[in-house]
LUMGULO-756394 format. One record per residue (C-alpha): chain; x negated, y, z negated; residue in one letter; residue number from 1. Coordinates in pm, 1 decimal, m for minus. Layout:
<sites>
SITE,chain,xx,yy,zz,res,n
SITE,A,X,Y,Z,A,NUM
...
</sites>
This chain:
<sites>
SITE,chain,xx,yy,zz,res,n
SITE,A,1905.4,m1146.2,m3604.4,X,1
SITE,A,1755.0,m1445.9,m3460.1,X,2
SITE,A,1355.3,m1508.0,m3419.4,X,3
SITE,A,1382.3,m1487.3,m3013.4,X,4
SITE,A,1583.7,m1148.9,m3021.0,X,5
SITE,A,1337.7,m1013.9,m3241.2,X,6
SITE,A,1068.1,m1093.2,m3048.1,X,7
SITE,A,1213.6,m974.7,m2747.7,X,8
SITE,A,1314.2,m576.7,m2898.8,X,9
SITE,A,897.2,m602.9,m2985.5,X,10
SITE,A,851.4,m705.6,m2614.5,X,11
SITE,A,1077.2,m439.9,m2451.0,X,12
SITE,A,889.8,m155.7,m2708.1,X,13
SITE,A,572.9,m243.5,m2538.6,X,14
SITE,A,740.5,m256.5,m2212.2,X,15
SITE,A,829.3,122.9,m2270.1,X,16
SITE,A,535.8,245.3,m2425.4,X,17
SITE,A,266.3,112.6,m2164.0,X,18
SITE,A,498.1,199.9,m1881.6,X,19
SITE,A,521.2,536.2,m2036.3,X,20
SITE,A,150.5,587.5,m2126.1,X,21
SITE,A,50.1,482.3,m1789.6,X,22
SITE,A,m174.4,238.4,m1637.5,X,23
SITE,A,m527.2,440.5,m1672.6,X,24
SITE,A,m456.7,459.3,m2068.5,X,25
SITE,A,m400.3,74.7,m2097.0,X,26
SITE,A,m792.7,21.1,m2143.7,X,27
SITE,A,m819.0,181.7,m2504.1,X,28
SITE,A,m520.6,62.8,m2584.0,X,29
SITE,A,m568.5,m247.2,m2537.3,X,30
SITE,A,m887.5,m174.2,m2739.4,X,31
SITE,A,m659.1,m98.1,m2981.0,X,32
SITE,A,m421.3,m398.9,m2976.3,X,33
SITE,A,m672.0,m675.0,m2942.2,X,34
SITE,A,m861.5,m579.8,m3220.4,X,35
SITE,A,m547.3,m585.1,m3462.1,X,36
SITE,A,m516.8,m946.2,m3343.7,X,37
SITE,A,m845.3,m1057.5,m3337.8,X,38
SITE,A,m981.4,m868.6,m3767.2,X,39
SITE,A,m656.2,m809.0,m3914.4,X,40
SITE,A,m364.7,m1055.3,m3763.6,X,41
SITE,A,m661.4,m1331.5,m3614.4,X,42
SITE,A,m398.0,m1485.8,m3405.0,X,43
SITE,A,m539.6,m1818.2,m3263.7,X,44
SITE,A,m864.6,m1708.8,m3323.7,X,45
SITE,A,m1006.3,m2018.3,m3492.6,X,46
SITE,A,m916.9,m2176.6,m3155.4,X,47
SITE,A,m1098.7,m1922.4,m2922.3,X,48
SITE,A,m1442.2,m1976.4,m3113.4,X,49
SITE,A,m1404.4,m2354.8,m3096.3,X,50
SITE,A,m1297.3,m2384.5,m2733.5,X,51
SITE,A,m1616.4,m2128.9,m2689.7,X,52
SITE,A,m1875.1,m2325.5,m2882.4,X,53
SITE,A,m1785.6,m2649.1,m2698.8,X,54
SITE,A,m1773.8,m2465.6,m2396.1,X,55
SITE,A,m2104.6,m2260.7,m2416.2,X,56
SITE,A,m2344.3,m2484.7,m2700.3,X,57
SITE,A,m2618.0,m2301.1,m2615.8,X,58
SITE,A,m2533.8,m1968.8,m2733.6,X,59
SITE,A,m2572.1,m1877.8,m3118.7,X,60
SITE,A,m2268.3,m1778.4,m3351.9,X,61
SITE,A,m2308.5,m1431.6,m3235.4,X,62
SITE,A,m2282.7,m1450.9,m2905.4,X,63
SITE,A,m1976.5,m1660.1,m2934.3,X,64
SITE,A,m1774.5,m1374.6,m3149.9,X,65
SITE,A,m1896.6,m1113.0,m2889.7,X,66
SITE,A,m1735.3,m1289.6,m2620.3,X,67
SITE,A,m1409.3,m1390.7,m2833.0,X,68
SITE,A,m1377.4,m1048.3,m2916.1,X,69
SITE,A,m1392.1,m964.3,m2513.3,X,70
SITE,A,m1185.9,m1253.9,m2452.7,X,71
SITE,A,m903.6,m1104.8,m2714.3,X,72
SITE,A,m950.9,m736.2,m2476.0,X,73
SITE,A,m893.9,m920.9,m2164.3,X,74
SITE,A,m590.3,m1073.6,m2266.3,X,75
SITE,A,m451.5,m742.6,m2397.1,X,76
SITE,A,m515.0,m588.3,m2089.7,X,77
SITE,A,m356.9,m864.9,m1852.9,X,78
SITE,A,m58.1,m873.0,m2088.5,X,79
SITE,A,m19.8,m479.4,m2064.4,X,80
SITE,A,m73.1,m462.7,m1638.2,X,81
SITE,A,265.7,m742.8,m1680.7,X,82
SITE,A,451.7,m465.3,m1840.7,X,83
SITE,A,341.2,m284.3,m1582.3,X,84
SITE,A,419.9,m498.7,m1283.9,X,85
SITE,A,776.9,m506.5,m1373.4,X,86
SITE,A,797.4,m176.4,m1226.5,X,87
SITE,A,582.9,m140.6,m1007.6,X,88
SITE,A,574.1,m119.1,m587.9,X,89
SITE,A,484.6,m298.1,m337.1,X,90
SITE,A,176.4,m100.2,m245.2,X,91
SITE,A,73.7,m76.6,m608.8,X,92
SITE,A,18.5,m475.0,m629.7,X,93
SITE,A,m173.5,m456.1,m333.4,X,94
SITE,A,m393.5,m124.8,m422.5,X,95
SITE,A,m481.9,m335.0,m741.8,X,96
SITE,A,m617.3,m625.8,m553.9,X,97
SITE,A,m884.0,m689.6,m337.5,X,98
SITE,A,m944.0,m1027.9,m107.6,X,99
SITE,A,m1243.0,m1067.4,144.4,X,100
SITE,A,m1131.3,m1386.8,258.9,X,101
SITE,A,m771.0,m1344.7,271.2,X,102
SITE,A,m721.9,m1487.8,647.7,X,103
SITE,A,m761.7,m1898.6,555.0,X,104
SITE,A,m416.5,m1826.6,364.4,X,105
SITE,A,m248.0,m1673.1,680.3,X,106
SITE,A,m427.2,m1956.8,901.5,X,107
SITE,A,m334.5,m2267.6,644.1,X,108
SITE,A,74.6,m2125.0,610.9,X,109
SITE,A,85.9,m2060.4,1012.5,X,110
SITE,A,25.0,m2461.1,1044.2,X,111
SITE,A,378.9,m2491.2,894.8,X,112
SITE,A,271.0,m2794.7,716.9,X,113
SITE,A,325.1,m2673.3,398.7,X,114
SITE,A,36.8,m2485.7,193.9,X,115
SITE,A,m29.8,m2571.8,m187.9,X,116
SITE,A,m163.7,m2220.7,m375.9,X,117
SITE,A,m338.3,m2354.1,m733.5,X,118
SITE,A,m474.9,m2090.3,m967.0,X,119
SITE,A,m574.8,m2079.1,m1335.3,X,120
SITE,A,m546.1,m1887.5,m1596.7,X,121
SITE,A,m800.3,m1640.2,m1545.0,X,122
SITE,A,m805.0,m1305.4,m1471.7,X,123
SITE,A,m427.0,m1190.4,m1427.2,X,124
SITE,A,m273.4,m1484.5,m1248.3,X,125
SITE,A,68.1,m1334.3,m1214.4,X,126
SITE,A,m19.3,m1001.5,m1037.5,X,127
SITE,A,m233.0,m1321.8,m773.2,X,128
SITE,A,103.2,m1497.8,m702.6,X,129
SITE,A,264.8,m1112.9,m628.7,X,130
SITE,A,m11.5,m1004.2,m384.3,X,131
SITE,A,28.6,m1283.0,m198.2,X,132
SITE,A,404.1,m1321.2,m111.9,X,133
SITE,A,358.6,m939.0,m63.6,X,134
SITE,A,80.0,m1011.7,214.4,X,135
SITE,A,206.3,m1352.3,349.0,X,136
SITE,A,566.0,m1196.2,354.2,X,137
SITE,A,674.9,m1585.6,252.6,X,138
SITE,A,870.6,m1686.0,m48.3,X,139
SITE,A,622.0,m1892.0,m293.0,X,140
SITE,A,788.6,m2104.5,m491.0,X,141
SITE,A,578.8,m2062.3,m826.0,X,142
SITE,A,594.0,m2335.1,m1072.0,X,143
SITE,A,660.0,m2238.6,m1416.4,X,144
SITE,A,677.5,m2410.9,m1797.5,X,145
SITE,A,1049.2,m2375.5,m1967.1,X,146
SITE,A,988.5,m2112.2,m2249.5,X,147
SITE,A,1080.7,m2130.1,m2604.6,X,148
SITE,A,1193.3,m1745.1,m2585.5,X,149
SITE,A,1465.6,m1704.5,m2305.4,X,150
SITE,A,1468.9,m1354.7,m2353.1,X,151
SITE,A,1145.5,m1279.5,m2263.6,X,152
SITE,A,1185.6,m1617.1,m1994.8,X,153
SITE,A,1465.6,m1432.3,m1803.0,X,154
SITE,A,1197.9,m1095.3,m1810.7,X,155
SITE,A,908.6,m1299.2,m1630.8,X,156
SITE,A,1166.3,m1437.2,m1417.4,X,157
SITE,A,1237.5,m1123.2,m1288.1,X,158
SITE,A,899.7,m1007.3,m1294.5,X,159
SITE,A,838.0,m1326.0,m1063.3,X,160
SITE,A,1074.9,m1290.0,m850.8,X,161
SITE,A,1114.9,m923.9,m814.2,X,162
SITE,A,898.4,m896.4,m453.9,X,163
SITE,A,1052.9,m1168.3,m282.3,X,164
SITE,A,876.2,m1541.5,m459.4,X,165
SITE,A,1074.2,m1756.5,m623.4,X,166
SITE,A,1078.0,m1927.4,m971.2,X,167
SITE,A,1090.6,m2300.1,m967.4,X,168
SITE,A,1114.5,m2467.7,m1362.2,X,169
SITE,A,837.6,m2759.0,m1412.9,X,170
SITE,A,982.9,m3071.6,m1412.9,X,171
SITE,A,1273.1,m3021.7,m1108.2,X,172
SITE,A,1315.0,m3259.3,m850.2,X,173
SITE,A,986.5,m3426.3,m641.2,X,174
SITE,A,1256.0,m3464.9,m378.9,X,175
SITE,A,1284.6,m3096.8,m367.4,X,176
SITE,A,927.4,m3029.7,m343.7,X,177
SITE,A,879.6,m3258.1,m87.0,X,178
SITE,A,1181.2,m3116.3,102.4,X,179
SITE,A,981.3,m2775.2,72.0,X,180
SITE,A,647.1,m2857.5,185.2,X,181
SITE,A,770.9,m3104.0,494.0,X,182
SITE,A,959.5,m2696.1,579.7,X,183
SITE,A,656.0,m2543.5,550.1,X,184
SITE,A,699.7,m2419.2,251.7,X,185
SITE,A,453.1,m2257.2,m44.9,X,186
SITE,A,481.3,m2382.0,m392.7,X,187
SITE,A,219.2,m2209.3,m666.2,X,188
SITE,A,97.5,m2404.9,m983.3,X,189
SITE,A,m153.3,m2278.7,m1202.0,X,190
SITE,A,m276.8,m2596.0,m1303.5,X,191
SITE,A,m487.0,m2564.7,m1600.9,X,192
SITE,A,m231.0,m2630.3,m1856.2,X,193
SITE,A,m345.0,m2927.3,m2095.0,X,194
SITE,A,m221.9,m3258.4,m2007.9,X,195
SITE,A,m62.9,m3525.2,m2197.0,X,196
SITE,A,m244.9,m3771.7,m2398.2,X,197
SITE,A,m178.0,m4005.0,m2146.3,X,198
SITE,A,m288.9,m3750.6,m1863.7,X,199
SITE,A,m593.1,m3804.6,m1635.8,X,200
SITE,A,m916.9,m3704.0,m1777.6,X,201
SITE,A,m1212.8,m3484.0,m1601.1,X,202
SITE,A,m1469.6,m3297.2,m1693.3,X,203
SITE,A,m1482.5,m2903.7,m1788.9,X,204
SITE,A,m1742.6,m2685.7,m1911.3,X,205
SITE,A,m1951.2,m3076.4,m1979.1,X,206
SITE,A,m1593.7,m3176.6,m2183.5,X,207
SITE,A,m1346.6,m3441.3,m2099.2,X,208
SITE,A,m1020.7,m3282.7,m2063.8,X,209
SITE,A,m671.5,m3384.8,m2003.1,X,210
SITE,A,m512.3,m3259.5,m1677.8,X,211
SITE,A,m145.3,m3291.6,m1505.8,X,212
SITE,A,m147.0,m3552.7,m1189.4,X,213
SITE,A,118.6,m3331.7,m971.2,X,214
SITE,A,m24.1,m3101.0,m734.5,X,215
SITE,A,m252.0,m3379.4,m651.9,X,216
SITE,A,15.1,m3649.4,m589.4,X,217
SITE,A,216.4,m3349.0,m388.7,X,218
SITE,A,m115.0,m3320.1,m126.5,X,219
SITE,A,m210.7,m3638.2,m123.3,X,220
SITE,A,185.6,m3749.5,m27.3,X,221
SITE,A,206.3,m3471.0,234.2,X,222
SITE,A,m126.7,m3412.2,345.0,X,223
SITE,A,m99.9,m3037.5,308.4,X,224
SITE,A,m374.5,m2785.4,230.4,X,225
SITE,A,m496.0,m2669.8,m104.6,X,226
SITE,A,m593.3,m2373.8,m202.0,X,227
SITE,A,m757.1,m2226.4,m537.8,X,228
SITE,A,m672.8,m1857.5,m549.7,X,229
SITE,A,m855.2,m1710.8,m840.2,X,230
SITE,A,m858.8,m1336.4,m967.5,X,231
SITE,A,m1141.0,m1175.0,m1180.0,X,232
SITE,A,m1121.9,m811.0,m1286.2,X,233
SITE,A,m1458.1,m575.0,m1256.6,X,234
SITE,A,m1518.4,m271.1,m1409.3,X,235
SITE,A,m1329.0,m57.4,m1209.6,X,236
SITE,A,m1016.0,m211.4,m1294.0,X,237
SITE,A,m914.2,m400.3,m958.4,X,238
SITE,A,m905.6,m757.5,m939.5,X,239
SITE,A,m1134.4,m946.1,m713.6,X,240
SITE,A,m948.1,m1250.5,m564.7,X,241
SITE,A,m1150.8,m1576.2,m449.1,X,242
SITE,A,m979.3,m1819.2,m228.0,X,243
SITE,A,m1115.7,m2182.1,m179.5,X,244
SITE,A,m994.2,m2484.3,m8.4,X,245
SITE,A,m1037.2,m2825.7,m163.3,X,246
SITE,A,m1177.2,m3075.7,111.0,X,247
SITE,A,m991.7,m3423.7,141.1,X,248
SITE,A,m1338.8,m3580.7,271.2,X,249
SITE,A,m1500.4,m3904.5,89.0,X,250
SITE,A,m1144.7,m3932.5,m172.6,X,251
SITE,A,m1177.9,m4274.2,m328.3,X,252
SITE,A,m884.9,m4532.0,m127.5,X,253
SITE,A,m747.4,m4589.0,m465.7,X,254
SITE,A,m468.4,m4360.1,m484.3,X,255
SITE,A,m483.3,m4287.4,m904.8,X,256
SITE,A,m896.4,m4214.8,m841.6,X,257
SITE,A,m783.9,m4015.6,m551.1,X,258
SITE,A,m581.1,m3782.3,m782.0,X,259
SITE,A,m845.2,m3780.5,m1028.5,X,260
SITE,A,m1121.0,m3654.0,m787.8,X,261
SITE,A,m923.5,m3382.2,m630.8,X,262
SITE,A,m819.8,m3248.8,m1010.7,X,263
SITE,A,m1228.9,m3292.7,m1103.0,X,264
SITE,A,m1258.6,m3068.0,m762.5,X,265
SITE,A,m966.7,m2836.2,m886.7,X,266
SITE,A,m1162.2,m2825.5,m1228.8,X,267
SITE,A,m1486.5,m2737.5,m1074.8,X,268
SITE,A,m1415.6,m2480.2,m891.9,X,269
SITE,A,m1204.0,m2323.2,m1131.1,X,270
SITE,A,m1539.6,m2360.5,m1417.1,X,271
SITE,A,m1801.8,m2191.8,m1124.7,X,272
SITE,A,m1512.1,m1939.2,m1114.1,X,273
SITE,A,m1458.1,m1899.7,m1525.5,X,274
SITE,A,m1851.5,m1877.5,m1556.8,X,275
SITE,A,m1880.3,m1564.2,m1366.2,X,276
SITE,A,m1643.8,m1394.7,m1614.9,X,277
SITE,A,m1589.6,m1643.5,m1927.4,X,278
SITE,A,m1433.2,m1366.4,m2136.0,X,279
SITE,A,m1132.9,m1320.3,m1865.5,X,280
SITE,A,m1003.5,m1703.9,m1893.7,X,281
SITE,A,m722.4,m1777.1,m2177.5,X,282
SITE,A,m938.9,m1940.7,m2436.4,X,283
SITE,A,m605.8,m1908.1,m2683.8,X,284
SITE,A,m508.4,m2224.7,m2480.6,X,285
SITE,A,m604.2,m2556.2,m2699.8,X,286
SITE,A,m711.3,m2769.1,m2416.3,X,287
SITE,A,m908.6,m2995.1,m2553.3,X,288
SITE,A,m671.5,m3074.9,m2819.6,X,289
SITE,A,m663.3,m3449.1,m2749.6,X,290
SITE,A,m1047.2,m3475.7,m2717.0,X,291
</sites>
């Protein structure tokens, strides 16, 4: 048996087994899980602590494992409520949610200029993009990386596109992107991946990291709105969703410092945002690999 099947039977046990134990039990079992990965199986826990101490200097050794260990519970949980989405309704997604300033989405998409949604990974980004094709009632067209796994690929496909969005791979056609946002399209992007050595350089968390040019060059080409939609989960379970809209006023008239600034505004916002709840953004990520 090959190492993607494999991986995939593991996947689709979990799938069962949370969808069977419910929702309300995934909190101690996700206890559970994330400790097996973080003091017996410490996957990509070297990482976590590193991206932590660059990211918070001030705060002894301690501190740091305290919030890698929450940082390993957060990402059980937001792997768990995926299981759980796959199944889920319409009015689930939106019972899990809650957005106080929902209407500057409705507002920027009836323009009909074309909206950009960014996000991050923080909180649980793909129960964000749900809740909002559910409340616009539009197609998004999310952006997504090619997986090495297409087992578990064509399972977040479907997941994606299960309440009406659609997946778009990372890398098609600017043409078609274009063609979508001059329609008044949406396109998603959670754009907090690391960039390529080569890649524009801003700062996060007092670090220079390497971000992707492309949601930038998309606005900046069309003129079209962009907004950060960012979820955070409190206590209770339900996610708290944040919407802000990056200003166009005093960009640089050099088009490549253009695209930096509105990725250092992206980055910004997105690190206010992280700070609130540091424990619930994917530290397993090695962004600042190319430092």
């Amino acid at each position: 048996m090959d190492k993607n099947k494999l991986e995939f039977i593991i996947w689709k046990f979990f799938d069962n087994l949370i969808n069977l134990i419910g929702i309300k039990r995934v909190p101690t079992f996700a206890h559970l899980l994330s400790g097996l990965f973080f003091y017996i199986i410490p996957l990509r826990r070297k990482t976590v602590i590193n991206n932590f101490h660059k990211a918070f200097s001030e705060k002894s050794n301690k501190e740091i494992k305290q919030l890698a260990r929450k940082n390993y519970y957060s990402t059980a949980v937001t792997f768990m409520e995926l299981l759980i989405l796959s199944r889920a309704s319409a009015d689930d997604v939106i019972n899990m949610v809650e957005c106080n300033n929902l209407d500057i989405v409705k507002e920027r998409i009836a323009e009909n200029r074309g909206t950009l949604l960014l996000t991050g990974h923080v909180g649980n980004w793909e129960l964000g993009a749900l809740y909002l094709g559910i409340i616009s009632e539009l197609e998004i067209n999310v952006l997504v990386k090619k997986q090495r796994n297409h087992y578990v690929a064509d399972w977040m496909t479907k997941l994606r596109e299960r309440m009406g969005n659609k997946e778009v791979m990372l890398g098609a056609s600017v043409r078609d992107l274009f063609k979508t946002l001059s329609r008044g399209g949406v396109i998603g992007i959670v754009g907090d991946q690391r960039g390529p050595r080569d890649g524009i350089r801003v700062s996060y968390f007092n670090q220079p990291t390497l971000t992707f040019q492309g949601f930038a060059v998309l606005a900046l080409k069309k003129k079209v709105p962009i907004l950060v939609v960012l979820s955070r989960r409190d206590s209770s379970g339900k996610y708290i969703v944040e919407i802000t809209e990056i200003d166009f006023d005093n960009l640089p008239d050099n088009n490549i410092d253009a695209i930096r600034e509105l990725n250092q505004r992206y980055m910004t916002i997105l690190e206010k945002f992280v700070r609130k709840a540091p424990e619930q953004w994917l530290w397993m990520h090695n962004i600042w690999k190319y430092q």
